[in-house]
MITORKOL-259791 format. One record per residue: x, y, z of N, C-alpha, C in turn. Coordinates in steps of 0.05 Angstrom, whole numbers, plus 5000, padded with zeros to 4 digits. Example, Ala and Ser with C-alpha at 12.3 -4.5 7.8 and 13.67 -1.06 7.14 Angstrom:
! MITORKOL-259791
<nu 5264 nv 4886 nw 5156 cau 5246 cav 4910 caw 5156 cu 5264 cv 4934 cw 5156>
<nu 5257 nv 4955 nw 5142 cau 5273 cav 4979 caw 5143 cu 5258 cv 5001 cw 5157>
END
This chain:
! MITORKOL-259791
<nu 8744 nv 8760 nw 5783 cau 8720 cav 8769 caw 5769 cu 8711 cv 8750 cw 5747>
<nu 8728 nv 8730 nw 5739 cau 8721 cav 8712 caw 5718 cu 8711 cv 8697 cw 5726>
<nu 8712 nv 8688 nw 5750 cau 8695 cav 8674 caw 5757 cu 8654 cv 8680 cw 5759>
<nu 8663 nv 8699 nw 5763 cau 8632 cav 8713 caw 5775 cu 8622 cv 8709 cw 5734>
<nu 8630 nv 8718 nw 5718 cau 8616 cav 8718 caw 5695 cu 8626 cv 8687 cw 5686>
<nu 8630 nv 8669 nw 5698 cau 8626 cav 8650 caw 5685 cu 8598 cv 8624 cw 5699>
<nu 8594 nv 8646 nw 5721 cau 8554 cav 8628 caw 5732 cu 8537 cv 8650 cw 5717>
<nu 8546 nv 8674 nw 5713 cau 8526 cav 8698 caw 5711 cu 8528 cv 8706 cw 5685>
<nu 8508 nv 8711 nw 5670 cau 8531 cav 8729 caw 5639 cu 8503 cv 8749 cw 5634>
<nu 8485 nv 8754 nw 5649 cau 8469 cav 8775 caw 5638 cu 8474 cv 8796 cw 5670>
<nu 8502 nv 8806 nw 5664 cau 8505 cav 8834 caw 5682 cu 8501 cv 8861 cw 5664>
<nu 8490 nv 8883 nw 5655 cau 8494 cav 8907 caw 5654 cu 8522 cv 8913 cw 5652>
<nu 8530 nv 8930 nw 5630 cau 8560 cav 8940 caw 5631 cu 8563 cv 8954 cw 5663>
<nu 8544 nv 8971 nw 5665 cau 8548 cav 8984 caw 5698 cu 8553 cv 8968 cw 5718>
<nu 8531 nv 8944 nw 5721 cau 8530 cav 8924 caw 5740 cu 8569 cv 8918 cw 5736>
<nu 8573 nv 8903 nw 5715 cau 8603 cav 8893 caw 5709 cu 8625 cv 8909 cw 5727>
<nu 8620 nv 8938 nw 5721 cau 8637 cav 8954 caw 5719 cu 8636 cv 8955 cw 5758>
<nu 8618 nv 8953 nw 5777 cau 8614 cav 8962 caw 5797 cu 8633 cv 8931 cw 5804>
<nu 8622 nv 8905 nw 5804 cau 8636 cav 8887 caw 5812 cu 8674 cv 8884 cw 5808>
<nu 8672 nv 8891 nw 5780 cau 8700 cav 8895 caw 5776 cu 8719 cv 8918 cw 5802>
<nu 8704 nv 8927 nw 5804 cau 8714 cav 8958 caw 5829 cu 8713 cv 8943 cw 5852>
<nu 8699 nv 8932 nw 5865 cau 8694 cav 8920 caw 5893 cu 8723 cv 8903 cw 5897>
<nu 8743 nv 8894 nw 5885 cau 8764 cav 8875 caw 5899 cu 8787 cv 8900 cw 5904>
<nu 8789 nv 8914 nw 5879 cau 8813 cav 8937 caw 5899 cu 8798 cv 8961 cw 5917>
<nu 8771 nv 8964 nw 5923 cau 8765 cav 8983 caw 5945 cu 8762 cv 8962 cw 5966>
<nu 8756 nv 8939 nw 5964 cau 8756 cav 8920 caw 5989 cu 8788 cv 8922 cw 6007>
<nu 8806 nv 8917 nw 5979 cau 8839 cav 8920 caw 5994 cu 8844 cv 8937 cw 6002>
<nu 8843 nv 8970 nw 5995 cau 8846 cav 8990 caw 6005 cu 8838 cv 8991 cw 6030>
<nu 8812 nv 8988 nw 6037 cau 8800 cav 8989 caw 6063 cu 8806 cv 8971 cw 6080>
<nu 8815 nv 8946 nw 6070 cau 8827 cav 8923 caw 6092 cu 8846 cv 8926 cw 6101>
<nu 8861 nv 8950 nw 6086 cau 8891 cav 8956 caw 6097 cu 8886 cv 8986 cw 6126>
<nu 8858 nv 8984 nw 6121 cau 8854 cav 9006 caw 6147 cu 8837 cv 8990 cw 6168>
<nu 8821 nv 8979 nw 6159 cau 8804 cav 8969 caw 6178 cu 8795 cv 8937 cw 6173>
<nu 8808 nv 8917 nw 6190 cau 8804 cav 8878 caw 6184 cu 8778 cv 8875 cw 6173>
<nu 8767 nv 8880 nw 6155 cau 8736 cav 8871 caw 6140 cu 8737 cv 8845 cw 6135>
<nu 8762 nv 8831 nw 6114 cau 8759 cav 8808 caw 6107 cu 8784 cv 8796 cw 6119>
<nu 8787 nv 8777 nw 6116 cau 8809 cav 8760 caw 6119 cu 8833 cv 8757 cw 6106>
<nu 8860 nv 8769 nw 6111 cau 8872 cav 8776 caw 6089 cu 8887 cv 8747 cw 6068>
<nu 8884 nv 8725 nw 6091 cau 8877 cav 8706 caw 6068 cu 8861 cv 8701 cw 6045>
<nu 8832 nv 8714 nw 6048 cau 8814 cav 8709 caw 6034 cu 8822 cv 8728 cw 6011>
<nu 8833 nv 8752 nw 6016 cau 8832 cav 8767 caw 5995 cu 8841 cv 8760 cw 5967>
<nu 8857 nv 8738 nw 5958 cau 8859 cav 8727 caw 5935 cu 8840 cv 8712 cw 5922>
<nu 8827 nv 8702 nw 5936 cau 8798 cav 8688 caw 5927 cu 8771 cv 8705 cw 5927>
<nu 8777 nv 8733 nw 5936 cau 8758 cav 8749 caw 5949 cu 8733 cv 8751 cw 5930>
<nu 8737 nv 8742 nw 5901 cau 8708 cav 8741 caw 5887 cu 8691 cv 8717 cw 5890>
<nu 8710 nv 8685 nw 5892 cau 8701 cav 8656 caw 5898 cu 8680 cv 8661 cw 5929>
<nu 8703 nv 8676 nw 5953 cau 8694 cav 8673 caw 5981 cu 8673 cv 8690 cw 5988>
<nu 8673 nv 8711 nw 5974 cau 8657 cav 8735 caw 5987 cu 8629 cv 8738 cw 5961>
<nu 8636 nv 8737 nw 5941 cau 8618 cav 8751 caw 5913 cu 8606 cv 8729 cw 5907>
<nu 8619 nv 8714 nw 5903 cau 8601 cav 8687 caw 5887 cu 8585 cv 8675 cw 5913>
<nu 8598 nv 8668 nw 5930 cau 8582 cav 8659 caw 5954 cu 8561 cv 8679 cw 5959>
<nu 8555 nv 8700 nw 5963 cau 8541 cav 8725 caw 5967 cu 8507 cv 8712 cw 5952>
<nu 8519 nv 8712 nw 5912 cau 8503 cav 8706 caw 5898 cu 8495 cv 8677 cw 5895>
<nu 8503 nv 8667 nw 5911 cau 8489 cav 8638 caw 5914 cu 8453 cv 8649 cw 5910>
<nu 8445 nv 8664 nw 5931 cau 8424 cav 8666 caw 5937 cu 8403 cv 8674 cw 5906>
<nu 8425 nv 8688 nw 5900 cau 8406 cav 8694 caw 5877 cu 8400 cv 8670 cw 5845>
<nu 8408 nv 8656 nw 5857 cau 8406 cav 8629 caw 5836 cu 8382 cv 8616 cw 5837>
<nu 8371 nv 8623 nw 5873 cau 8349 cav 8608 caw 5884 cu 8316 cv 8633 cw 5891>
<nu 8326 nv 8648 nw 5887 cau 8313 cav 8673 caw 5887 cu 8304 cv 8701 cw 5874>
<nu 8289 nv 8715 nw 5874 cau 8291 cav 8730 caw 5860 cu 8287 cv 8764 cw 5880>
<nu 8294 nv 8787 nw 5880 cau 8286 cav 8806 caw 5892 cu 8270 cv 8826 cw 5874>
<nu 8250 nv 8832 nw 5877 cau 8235 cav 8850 caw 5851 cu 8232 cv 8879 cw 5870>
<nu 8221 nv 8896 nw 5849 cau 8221 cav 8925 caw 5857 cu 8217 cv 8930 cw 5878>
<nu 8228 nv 8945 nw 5892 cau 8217 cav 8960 caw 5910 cu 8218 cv 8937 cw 5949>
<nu 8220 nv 8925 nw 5931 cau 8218 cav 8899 caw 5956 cu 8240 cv 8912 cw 5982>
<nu 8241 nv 8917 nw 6004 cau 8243 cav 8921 caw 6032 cu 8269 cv 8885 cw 6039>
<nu 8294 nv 8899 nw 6046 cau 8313 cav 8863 caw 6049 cu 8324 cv 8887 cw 6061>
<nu 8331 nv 8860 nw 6088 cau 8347 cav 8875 caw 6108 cu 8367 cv 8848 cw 6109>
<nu 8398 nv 8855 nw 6109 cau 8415 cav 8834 caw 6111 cu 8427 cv 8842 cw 6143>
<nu 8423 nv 8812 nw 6160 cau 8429 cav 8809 caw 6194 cu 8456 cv 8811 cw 6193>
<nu 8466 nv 8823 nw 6208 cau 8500 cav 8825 caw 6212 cu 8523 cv 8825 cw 6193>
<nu 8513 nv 8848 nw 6176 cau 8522 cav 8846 caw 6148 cu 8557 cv 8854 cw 6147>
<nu 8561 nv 8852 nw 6176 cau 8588 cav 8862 caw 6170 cu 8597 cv 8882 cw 6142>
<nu 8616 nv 8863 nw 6134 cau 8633 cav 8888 caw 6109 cu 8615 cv 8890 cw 6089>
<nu 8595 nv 8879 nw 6088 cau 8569 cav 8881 caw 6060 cu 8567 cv 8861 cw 6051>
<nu 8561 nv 8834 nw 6061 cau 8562 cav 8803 caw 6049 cu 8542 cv 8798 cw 6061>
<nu 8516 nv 8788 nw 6051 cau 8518 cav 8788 caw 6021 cu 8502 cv 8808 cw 6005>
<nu 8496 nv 8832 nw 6035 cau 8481 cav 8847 caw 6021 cu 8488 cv 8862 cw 5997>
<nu 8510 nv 8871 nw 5997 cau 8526 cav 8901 caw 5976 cu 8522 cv 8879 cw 5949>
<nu 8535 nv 8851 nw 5946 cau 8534 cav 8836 caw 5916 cu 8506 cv 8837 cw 5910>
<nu 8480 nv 8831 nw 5935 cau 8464 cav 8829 caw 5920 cu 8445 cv 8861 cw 5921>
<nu 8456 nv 8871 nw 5920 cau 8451 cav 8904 caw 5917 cu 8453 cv 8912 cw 5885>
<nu 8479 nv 8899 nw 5883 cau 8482 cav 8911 caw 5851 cu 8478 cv 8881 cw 5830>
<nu 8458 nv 8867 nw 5841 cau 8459 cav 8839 caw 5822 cu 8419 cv 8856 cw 5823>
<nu 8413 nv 8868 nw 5842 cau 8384 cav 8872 caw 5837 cu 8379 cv 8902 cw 5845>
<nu 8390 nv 8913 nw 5835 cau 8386 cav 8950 caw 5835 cu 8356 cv 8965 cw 5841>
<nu 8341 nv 8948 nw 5829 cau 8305 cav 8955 caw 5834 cu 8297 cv 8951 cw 5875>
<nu 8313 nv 8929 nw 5879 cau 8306 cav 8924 caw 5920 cu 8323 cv 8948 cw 5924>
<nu 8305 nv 8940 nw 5959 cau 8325 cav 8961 caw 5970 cu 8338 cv 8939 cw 5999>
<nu 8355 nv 8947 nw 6000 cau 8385 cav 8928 caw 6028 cu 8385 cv 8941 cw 6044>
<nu 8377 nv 8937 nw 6065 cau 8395 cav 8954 caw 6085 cu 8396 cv 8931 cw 6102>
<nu 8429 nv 8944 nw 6107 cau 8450 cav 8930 caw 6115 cu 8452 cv 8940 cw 6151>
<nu 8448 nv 8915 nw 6167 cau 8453 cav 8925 caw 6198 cu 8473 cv 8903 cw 6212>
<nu 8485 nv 8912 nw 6234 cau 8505 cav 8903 caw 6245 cu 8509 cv 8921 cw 6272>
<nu 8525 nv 8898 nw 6287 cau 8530 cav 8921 caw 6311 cu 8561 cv 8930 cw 6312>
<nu 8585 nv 8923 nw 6291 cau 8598 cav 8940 caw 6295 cu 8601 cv 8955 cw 6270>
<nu 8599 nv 8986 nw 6278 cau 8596 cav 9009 caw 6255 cu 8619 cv 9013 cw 6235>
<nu 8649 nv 9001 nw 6257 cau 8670 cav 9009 caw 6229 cu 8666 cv 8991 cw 6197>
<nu 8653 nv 8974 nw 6204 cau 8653 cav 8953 caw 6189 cu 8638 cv 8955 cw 6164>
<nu 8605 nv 8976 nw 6178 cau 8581 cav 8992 caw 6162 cu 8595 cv 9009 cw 6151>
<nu 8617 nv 9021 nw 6160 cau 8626 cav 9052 caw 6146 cu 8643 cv 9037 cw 6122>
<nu 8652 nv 9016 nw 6117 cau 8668 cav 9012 caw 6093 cu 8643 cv 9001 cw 6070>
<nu 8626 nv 8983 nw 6090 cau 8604 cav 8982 caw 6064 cu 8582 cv 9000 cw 6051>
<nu 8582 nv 9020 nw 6067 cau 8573 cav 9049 caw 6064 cu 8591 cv 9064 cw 6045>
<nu 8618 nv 9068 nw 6052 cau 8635 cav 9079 caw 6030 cu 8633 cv 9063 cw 6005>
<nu 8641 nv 9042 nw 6010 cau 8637 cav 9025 caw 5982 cu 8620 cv 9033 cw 5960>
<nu 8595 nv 9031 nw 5971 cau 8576 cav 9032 caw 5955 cu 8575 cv 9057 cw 5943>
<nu 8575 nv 9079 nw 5961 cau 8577 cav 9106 caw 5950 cu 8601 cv 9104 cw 5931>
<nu 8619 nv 9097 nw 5930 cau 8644 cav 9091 caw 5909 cu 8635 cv 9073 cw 5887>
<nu 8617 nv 9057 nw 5880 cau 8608 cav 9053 caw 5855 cu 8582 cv 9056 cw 5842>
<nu 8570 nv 9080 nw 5859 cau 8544 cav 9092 caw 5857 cu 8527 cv 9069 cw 5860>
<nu 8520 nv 9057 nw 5882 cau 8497 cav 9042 caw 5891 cu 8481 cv 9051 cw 5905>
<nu 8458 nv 9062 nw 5893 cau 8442 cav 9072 caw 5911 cu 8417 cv 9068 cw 5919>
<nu 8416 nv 9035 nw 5917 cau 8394 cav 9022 caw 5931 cu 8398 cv 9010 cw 5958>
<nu 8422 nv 9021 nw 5975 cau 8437 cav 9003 caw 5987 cu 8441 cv 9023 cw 6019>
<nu 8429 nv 9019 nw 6053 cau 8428 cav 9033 caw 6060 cu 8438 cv 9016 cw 6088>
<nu 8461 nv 9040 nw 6106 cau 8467 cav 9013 caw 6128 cu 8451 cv 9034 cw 6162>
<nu 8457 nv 9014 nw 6182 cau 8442 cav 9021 caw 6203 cu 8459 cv 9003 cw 6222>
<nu 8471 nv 9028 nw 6243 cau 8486 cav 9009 caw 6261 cu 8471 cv 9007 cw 6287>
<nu 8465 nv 8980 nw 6291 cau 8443 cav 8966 caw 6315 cu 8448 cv 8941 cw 6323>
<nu 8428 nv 8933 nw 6337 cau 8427 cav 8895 caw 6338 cu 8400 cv 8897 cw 6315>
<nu 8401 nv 8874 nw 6308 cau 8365 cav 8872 caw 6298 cu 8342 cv 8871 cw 6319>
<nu 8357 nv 8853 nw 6349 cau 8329 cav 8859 caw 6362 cu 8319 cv 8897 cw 6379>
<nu 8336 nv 8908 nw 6373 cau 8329 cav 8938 caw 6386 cu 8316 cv 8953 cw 6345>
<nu 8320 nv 8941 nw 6330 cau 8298 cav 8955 caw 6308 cu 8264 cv 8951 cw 6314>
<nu 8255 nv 8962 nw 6317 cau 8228 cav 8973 caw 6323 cu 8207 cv 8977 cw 6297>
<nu 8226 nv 9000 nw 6282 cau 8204 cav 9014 caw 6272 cu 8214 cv 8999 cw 6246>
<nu 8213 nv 8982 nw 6229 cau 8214 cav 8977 caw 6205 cu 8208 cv 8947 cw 6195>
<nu 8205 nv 8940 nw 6182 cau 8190 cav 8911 caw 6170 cu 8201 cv 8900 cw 6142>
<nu 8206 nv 8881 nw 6139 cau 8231 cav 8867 caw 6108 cu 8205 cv 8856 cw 6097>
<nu 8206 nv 8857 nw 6073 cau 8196 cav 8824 caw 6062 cu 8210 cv 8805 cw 6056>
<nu 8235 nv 8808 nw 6058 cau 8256 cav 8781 caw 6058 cu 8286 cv 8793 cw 6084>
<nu 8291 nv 8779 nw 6094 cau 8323 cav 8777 caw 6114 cu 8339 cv 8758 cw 6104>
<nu 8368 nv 8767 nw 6097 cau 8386 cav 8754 caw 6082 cu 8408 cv 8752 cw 6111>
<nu 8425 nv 8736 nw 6109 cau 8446 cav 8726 caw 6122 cu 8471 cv 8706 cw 6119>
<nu 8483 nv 8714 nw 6120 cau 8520 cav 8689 caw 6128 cu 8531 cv 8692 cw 6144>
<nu 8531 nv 8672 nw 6159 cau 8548 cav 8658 caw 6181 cu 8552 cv 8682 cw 6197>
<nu 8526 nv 8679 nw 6206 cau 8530 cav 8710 caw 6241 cu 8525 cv 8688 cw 6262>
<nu 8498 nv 8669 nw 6265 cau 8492 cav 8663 caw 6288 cu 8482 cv 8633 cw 6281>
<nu 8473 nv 8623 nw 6305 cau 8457 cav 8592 caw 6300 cu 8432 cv 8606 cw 6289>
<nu 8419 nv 8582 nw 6276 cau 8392 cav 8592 caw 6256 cu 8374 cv 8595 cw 6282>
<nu 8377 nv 8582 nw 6304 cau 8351 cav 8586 caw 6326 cu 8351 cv 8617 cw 6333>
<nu 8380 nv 8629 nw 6336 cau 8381 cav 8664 caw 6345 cu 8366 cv 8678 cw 6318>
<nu 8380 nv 8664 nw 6298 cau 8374 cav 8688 caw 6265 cu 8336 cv 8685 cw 6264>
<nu 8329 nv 8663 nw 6276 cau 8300 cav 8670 caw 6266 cu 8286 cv 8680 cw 6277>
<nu 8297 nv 8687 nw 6318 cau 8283 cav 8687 caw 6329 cu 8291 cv 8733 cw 6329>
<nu 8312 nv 8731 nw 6317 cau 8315 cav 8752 caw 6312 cu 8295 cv 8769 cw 6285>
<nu 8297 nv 8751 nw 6274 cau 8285 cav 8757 caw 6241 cu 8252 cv 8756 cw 6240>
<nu 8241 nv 8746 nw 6251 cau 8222 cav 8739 caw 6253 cu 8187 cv 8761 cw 6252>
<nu 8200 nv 8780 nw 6283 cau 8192 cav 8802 caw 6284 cu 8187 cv 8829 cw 6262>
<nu 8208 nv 8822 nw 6247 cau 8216 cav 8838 caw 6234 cu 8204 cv 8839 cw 6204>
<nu 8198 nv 8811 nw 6190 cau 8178 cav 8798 caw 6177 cu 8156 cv 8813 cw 6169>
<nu 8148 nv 8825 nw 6146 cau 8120 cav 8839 caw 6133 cu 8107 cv 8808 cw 6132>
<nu 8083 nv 8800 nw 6150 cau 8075 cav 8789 caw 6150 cu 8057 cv 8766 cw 6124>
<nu 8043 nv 8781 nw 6108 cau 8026 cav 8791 caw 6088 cu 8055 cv 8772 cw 6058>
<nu 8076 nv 8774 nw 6069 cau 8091 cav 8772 caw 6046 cu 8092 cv 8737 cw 6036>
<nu 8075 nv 8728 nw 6012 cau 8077 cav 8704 caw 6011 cu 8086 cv 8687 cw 5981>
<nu 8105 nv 8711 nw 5975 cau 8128 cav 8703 caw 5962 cu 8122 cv 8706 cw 5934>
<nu 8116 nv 8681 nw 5915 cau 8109 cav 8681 caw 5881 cu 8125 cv 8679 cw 5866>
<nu 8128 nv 8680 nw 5847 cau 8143 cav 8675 caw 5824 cu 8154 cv 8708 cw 5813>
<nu 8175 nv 8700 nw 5800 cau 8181 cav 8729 caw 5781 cu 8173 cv 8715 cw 5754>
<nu 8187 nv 8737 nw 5738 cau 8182 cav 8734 caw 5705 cu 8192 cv 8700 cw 5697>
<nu 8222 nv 8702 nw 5713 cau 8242 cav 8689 caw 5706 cu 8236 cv 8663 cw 5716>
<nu 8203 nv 8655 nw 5735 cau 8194 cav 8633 caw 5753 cu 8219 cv 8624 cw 5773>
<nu 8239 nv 8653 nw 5787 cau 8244 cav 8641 caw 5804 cu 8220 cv 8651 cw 5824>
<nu 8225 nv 8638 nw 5853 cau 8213 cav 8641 caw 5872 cu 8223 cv 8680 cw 5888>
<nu 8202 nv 8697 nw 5891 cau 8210 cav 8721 caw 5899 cu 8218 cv 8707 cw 5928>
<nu 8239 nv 8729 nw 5944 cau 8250 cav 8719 caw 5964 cu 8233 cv 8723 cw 5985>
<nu 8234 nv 8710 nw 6010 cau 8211 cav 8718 caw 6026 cu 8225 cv 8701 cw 6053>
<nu 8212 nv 8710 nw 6077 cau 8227 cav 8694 caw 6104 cu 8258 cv 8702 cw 6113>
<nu 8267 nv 8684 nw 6118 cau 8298 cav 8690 caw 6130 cu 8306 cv 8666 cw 6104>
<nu 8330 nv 8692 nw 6096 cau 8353 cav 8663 caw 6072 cu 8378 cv 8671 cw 6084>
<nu 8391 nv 8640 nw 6091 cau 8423 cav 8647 caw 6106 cu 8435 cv 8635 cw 6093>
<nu 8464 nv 8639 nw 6089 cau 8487 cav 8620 caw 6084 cu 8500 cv 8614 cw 6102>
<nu 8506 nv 8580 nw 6106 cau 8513 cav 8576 caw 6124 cu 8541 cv 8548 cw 6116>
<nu 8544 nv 8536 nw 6137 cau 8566 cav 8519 caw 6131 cu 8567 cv 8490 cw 6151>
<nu 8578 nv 8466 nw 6152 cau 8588 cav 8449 caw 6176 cu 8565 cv 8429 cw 6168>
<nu 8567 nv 8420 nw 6189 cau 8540 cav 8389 caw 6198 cu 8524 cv 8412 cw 6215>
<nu 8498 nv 8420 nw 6198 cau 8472 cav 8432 caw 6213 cu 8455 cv 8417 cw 6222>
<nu 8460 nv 8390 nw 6224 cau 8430 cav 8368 caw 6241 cu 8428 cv 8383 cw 6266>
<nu 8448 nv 8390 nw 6284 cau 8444 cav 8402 caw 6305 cu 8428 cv 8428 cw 6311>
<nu 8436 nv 8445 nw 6292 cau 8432 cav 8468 caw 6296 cu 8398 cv 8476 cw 6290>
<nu 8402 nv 8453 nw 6259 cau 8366 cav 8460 caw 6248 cu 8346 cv 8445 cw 6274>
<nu 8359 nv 8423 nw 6295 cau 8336 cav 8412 caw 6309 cu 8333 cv 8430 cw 6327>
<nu 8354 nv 8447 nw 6339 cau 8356 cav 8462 caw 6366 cu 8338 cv 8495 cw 6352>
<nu 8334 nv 8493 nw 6323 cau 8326 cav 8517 caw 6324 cu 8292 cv 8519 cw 6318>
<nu 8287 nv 8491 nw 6318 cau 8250 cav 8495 caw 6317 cu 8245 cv 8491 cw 6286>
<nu 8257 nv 8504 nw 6272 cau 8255 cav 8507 caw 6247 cu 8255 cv 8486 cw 6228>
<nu 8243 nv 8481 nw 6204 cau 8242 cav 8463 caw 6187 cu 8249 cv 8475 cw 6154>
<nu 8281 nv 8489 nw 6150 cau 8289 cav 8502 caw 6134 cu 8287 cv 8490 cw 6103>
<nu 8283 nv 8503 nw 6080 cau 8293 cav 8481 caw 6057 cu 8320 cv 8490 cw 6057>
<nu 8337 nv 8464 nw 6042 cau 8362 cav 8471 caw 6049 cu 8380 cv 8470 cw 6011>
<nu 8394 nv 8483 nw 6015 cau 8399 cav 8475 caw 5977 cu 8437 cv 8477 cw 5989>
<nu 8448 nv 8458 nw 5972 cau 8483 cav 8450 caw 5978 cu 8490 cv 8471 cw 5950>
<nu 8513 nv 8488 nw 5960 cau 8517 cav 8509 caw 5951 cu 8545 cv 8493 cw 5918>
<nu 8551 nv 8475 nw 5941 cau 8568 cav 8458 caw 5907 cu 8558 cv 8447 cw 5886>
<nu 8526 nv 8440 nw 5894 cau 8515 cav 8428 caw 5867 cu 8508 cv 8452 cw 5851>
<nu 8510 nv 8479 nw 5860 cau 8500 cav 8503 caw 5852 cu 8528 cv 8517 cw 5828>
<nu 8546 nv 8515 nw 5852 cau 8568 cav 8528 caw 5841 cu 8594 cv 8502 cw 5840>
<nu 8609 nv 8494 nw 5823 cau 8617 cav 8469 caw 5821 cu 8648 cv 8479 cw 5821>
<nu 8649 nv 8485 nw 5845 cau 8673 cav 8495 caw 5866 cu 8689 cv 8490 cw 5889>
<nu 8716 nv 8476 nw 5904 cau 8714 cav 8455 caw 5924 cu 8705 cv 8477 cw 5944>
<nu 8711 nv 8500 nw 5949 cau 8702 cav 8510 caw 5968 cu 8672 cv 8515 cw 5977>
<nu 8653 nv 8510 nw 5964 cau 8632 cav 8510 caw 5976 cu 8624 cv 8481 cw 5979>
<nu 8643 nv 8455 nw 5993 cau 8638 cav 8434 caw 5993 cu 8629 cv 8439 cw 6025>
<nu 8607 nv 8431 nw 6035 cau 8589 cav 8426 caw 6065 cu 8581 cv 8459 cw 6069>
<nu 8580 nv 8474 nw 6049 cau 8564 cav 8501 caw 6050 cu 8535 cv 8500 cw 6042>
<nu 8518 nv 8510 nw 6050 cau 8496 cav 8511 caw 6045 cu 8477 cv 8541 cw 6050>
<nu 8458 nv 8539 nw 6026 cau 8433 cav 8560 caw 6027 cu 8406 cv 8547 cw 6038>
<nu 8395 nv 8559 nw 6060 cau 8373 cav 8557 caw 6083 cu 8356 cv 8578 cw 6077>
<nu 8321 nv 8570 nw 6080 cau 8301 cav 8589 caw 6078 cu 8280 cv 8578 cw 6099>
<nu 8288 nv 8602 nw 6117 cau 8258 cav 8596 caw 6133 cu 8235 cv 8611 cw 6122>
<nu 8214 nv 8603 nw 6107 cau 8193 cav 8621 caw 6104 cu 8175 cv 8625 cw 6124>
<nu 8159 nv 8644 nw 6114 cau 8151 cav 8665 caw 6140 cu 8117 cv 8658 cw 6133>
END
């Protein structure tokens, strides 16, 4: 957790208090159901929380705003950035549900209640529209956009917050490796931001944050 307040230091005692909770309900539940990696779990704020909030370094989510995170598995990075911006609303989809039910419990366990899951693919959602799609490491960026895309409030063309970051808008992924391949095969012309000049950490060395805008 020291880590997390040493990029962040304007959390809410609540906000604090919810993050502080997320590494022993993460273990509890990993001991029922594989969410994380039980390697990871000692680093589980560096691998899962801080990486999560990369996004929010480059972004902003304001009221009311509609974010749907693609294959959110155990709640990464939707659930961190659930309680880093309490005013959006997340909903979290994925196609396997045990995975929704721990980040569904979760959240109900530190009263988050901007935070809603839905077990599907994204391409069988129909009836609903984001103004921003968040993601880590589910698919190549050519599937995530061609997935994401549809799904897109058209109309949404981003702006500034208070704080002049950029409000979020398009598809934002975390991703990792040598992407020359992946960004040519996917059509796309992403901006790309290196997650180590962000966070000055070896593990996010060849990690990166991607925005397709819409």
């Amino acid at each position: 957790m020291e880590i997390i307040l040493q990029y962040f230091s304007d959390f809410s005692p609540a906000q604090i208090k919810q993050l502080e909770a997320l590494k022993q309900l993460y273990t509890g539940w990993n001991e029922k159901i594989n969410v994380i990696s039980r390697k990871d779990m000692d680093n589980f704020y560096i691998h899962h929380v801080l990486h999560s909030l990369a996004i929010t370094t480059q972004f902003s989510f304001t009221e009311n705003m509609q974010v749907m995170d693609l294959g959110s598995g155990g709640g990464f990075p939707g659930l961190p950035l659930a309680i880093f911006y309490p005013e959006a609303q997340f909903h979290l989809v994925d196609s396997i549900n045990k995975k929704l039910t721990v980040a569904k419990e979760i959240a109900a366990a530190i009263g988050l209640n901007n935070l809603t899951v839905q077990h599907t693919r994204a391409e069988a959602i129909k009836d609903k529209k984001f103004d921003a799609i968040v993601s880590r490491a589910v698919a190549p960026l050519k599937d995530l956009w061609f997935w994401s895309k549809p799904l897109l409030k058209k109309k949404n063309t981003g702006g500034n917050d208070k704080d002049d970051l950029p409000v979020a808008n398009g598809l934002i992924c975390l991703k990792g490796g040598d992407l020359t391949t992946e960004i040519f095969e996917s059509g796309c012309k992403p901006k790309i931001w290196e997650i180590e000049k962000i966070f000055n950490q070896s593990f996010f060395q060849n990690k990166y944050l991607l925005q397709v805008r819409y």
